[in-house]
N, C-alpha and C positions, 0 to 999 in steps of 0.2 A: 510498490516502492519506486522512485523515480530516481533518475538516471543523478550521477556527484557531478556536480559544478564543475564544469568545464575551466576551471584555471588552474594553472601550476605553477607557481613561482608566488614570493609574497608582493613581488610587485605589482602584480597585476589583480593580488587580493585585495591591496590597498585601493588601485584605482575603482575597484568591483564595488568601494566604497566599505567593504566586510568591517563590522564593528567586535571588538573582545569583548566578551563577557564568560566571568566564571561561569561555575558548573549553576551554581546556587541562583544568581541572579537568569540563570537560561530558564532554570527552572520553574523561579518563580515569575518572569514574562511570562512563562506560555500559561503557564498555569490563569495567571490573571486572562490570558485572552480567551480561555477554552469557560471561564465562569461567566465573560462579559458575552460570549457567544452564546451560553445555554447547553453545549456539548457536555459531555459527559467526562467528568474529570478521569475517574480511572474506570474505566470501561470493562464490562467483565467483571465486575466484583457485586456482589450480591449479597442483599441483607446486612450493608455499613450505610445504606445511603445517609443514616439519621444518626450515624453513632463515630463509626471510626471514619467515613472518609470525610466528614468537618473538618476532624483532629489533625486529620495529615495536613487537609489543604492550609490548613492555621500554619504547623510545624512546618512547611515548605514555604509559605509567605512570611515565615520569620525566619526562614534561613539556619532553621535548627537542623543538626543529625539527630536520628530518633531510633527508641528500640522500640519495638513492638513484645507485647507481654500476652499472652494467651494459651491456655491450654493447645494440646497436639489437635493436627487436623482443623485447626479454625479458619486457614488460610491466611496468615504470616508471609508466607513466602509468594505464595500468589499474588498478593497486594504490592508487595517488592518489587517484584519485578513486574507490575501492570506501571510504575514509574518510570521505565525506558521511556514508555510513547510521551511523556514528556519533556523529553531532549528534543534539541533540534534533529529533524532528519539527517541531516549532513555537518558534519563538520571539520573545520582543517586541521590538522598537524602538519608538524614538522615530516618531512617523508626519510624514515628510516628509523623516528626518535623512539626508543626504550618506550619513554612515559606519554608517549601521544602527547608532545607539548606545541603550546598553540604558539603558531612561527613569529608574533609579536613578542611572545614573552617565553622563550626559551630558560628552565631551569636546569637542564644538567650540564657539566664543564664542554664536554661534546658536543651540543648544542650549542651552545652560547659563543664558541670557538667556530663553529660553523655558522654561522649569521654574521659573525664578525669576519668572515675569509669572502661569503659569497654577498652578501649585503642580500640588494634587491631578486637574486638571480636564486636566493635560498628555494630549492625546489619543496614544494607544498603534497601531502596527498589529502585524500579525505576519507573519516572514517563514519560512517553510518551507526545511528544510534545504537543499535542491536549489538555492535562489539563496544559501546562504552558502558558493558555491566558487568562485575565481578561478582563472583560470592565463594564462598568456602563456608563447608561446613564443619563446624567446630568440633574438633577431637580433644582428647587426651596427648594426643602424640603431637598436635599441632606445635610450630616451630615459632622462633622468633623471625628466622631465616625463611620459612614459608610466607610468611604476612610482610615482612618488611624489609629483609633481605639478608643477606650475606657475603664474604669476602668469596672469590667466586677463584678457588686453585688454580684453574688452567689461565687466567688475564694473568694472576701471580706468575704463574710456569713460565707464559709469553714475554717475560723481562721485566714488567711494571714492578716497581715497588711498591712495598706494605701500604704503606702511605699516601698510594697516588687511589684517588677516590673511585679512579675506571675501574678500580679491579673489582667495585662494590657489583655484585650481582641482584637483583630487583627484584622482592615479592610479590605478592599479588597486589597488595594496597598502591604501591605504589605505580607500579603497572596498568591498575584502572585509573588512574590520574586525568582529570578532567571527564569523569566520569561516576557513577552508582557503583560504590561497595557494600555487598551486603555478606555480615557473619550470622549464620544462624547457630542458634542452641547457644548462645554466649558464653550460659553458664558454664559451659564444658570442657570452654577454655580453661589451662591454667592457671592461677593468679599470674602467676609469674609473666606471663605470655600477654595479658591483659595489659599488666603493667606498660609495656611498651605499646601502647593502643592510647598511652595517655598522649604523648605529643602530637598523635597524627591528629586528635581531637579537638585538642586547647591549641597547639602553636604551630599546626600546621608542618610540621619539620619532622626528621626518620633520623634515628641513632643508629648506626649498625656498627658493634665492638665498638672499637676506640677511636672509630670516624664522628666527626659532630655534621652532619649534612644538612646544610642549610636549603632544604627542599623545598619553596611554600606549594603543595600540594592542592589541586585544585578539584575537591571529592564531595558529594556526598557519602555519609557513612551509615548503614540502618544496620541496626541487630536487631533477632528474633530472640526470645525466650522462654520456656515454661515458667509461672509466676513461681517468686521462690519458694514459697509453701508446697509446691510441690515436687519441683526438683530437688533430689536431695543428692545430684551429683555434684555440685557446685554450685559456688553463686558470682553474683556478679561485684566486683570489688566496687566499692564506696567511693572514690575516686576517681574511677571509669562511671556510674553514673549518675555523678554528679558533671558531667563533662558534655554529657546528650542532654540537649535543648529539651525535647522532649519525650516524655513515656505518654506507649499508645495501648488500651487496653484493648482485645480481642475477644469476641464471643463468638455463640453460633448462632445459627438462623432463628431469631426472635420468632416470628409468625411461620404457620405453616406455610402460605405462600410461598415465603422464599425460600424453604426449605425444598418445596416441590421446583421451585425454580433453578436451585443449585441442583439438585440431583438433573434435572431435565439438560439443563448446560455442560455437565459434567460427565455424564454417563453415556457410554455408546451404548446407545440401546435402538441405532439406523439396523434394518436386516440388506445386510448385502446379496443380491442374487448370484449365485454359483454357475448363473449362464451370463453372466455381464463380464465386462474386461475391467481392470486396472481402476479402483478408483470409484468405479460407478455405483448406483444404486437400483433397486428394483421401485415399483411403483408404491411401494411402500413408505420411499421419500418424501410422495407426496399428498400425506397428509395420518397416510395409519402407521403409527408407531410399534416398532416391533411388542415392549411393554406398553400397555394400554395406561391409560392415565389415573384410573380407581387403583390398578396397581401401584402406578405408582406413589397415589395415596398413601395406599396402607405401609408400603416405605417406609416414607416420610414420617407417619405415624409410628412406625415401630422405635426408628431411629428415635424421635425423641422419648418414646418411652421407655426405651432404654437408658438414653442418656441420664432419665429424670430418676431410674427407679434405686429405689433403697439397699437393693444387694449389689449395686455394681458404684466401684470407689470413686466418688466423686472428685476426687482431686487426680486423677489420669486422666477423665471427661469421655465424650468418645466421638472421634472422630465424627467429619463428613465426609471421610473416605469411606465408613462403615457403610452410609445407605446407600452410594455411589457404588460401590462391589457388590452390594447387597440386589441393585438394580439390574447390574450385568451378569451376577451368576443367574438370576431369575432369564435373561434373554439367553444366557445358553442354556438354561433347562427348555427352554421353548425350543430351539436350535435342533438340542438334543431329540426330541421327540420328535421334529417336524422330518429329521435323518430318518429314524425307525420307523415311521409312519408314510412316507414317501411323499408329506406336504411340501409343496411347494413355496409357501408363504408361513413362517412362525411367529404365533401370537400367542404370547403367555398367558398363561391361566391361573386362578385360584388352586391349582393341584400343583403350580410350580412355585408355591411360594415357601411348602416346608425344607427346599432345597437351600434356602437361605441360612437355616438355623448353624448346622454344620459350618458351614464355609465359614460364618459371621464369628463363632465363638472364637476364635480365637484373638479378632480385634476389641474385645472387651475384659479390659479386667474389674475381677469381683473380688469383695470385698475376704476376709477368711473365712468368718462365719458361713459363707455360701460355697463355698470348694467345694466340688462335686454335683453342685446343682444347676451348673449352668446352661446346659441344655435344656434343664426343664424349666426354667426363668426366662430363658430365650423364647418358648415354645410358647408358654402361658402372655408373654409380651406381644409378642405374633398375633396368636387370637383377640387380643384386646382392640391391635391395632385394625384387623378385620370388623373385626365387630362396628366400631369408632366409624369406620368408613361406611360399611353398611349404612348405619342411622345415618350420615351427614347427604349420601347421593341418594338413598333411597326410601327415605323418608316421606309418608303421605302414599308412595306409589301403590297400588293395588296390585299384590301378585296370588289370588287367590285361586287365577284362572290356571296359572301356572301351578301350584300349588295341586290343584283339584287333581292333575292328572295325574299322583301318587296314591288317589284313596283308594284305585283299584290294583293296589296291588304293582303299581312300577317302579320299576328299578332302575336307576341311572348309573352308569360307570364311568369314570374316567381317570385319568393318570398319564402315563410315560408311556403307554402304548396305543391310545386312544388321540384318534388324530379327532380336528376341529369338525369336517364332515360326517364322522362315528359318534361323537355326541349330538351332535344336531339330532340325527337322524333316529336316537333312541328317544327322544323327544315329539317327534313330528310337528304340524303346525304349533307356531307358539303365540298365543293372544297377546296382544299387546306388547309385541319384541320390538316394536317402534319407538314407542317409550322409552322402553327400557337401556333403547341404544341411547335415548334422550339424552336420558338423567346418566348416565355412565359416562360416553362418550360423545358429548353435542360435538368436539371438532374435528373429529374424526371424520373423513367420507365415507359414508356407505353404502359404496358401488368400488368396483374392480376388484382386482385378487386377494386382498388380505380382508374383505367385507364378509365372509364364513369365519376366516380366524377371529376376527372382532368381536360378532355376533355372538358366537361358541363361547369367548371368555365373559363377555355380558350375562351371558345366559347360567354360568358356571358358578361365575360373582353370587346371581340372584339366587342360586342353589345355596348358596354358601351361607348366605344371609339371611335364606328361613332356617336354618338347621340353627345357627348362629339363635334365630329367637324361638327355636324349638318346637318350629313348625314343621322338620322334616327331622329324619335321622340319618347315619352317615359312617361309615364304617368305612377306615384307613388302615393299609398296610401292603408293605411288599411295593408300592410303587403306585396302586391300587386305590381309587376313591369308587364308593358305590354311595348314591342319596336313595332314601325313598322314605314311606312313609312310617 
């Protein structure tokens, strides 16, 4: 972030040459110079490149407010607020004003009355993009007096009369004033409350009781919403949207890709070392991920086989938070064992992925037909996504050799108390484990302290994956995996 414009006064904003523009037209400059440079319009968002972020940059170079429609967890709110970074870095107000108003064009009586006492000498501050965003989210109880204000007792108490417009106290809406308001869950406002959402829309102006305030409001305004076929808390009144420019539809991660992408961006799954300070990372930063990336395949995979399958209510959908938490209970199951085991580096395994199931069900609702089954839907979806994974990295590879050392009779163990050096080691040499780091993990380094944990989960995977086509067998419980033949 760089240092606010060294000027304070509006006189010296004018000689600075500073030019006014609304929020809308700020918006849609920069917008235009971040498309004519190649940069990336909203940065961080994943899996809109070809659907939703057109739509905005369309509704933002036409100067519409817009609500955004998408099932929970699609990233509604994230995309919201990724539209700060295009505000200007800096900008001026009035230094003291309620609504951050720009010192050319002062709206409230206070203002306007102070530009007129001090003219050029009007003292200036400035406010960085990051405080020109509101939002609130939409209750039941929300007020007319939360969103857009109220007669405020104590200006009353302090002598002003009814009538005198200072005693108006200021909601949020108008409080982000030359700035990004965003309501999420619209529908959950009540009509009533909506209703007063029409002026600040269409005429730019705030009613509060029996004040007519002649505000022109200088906003954008975005709402989120469940589409209405599924929210049955509310909807959104016919007259509020018909007032937004435009609706923006939401989905989730079309191709696996971006679904690995979004969990990968999303999820902390860095292993912090318990010998570093503040902040820091172990060597695992640099390049071995605490979750291996076949793991986090199978995720990815799960997540949408979930999302897709027939017992769970397609009209709730299920989040991207689901494989995101789904990702991180998996690194504290690795965590956990690397405590108990006394490793010093933890790298998740094939043994820590039934810890998912539990944690996950309660982020998915089912349909009623399936009440009571959902652990075992959960479970059966698990293996599928393994399975899926298996054929796509390991496909063609030869593990026969690996394979061969179960005919006499070997057993392998692993689980919650089996550290990465303990299964190596009930294995011994392994043929072709070079490969196998290949096709699993090509970007991974395989040298320094987390290249045993890697290897071990590589190794665990390909256990998984003959059992998987019924070339080994496998026997689970208590915490407990054993493979053999």
């Amino acid at each position: 972030m760089t240092d606010a414009p060294d000027i304070s006064t509006v006189a010296a904003l004018r000689a600075a040459g500073h030019v006014h523009r609304g929020v809308k037209a700020e918006l849609r400059q920069n917008l235009i110079a971040r498309l004519a440079s190649g940069l990336p319009t909203l940065p961080g968002i994943v899996g809109f490149d070809d659907t939703v972020v057109p739509e905005m940059e369309r509704a933002l170079l036409a100067g519409h407010d817009m609500v955004l429609l998408g099932e929970r967890g699609q990233g509604k709110t994230r995309l919201i607020r990724t539209l700060i970074g295009l505000l200007d870095e800096w900008t001026p107000v009035i230094a003291g004003s309620e609504l951050n108003e720009h010192p050319y064009a002062p709206i409230t009586p206070a203002s306007i009355r102070r530009a007129a006492d001090l003219g050029d000498e009007l003292p200036i501050a400035w406010r960085h993009r990051s405080e020109r965003y509101g939002e609130k989210l939409a209750t039941p109880d929300t007020s007319v007096g939360d969103l857009i204000g109220d007669i405020d007792p104590i200006k009353v108490a302090e002598g002003r009369s009814l009538g005198d417009p200072e005693t108006v106290h200021y909601g949020l809406v108008p409080r982000t004033n030359r700035g990004i308001f965003a309501i999420n869950e619209l529908p959950d406002l009540a009509e009533r409350i909506q209703v007063s959402m029409l002026n600040v829309l269409e005429e730019r102006d705030i009613q509060v009781r029996g004040y007519q305030l002649r505000l022109p409001l200088d906003l954008l305004l975005v709402a989120s919403a469940n589409p209405e076929d599924y929210t049955n808390r509310g909807r959104i009144i016919t007259p509020l949207k018909d007032r937004f420019g435009a609706e923006i539809r939401t989905h989730y991660p079309i191709d696996l890709d971006d679904e690995l992408q979004l969990i990968a961006q999303e999820a902390a799954v860095l292993w912090d070392s318990p010998d570093a300070g503040a902040g820091s990372t172990s060597d695992i930063a640099h390049g071995a991920p605490l979750v291996p990336s076949h793991l986090l395949e199978v995720v990815a995979r799960f997540a949408r086989a979930v999302r897709e399958a027939p017992q769970v209510d397609q009209r709730s959908g299920v989040s991207a938070r689901f494989a995101i938490a789904a990702v991180e209970t998996l690194a504290a199951s690795a965590v956990r064992r690397a405590a108990i085991t006394g490793e010093t580096i933890a790298v998740a395994r094939v043994s820590d992925l039934p810890s998912i199931v539990p944690a996950s069900r309660g982020k998915v609702e089912f349909d009623d037909a399936d009440s009571g089954r959902e652990f075992e839907v959960l479970e059966h979806l698990l293996r599928r996504a393994v399975a899926e994974t298996s054929r796509a990295r390991l496909a063609g590879l030869d593990l026969r050799s690996l394979q061969a050392k179960f005919d006499d009779g070997l057993l392998v163990q692993s689980g919650d108390t089996v550290s990465a050096d303990a299964l190596l080691e009930q294995l011994g040499t392994i043929p072709g484990l070079a490969d196998l780091l290949e096709r699993l993990e090509p970007d991974s380094v395989h040298e320094g302290p987390a290249t045993v944990g890697i290897a071990a989960a590589a190794v665990e995977f390909a256990l998984e994956g003959l059992y998987l086509n019924k070339r080994l067998a496998k026997e689970s419980g208590g915490g407990r995996t054993v493979y053999g033949a």
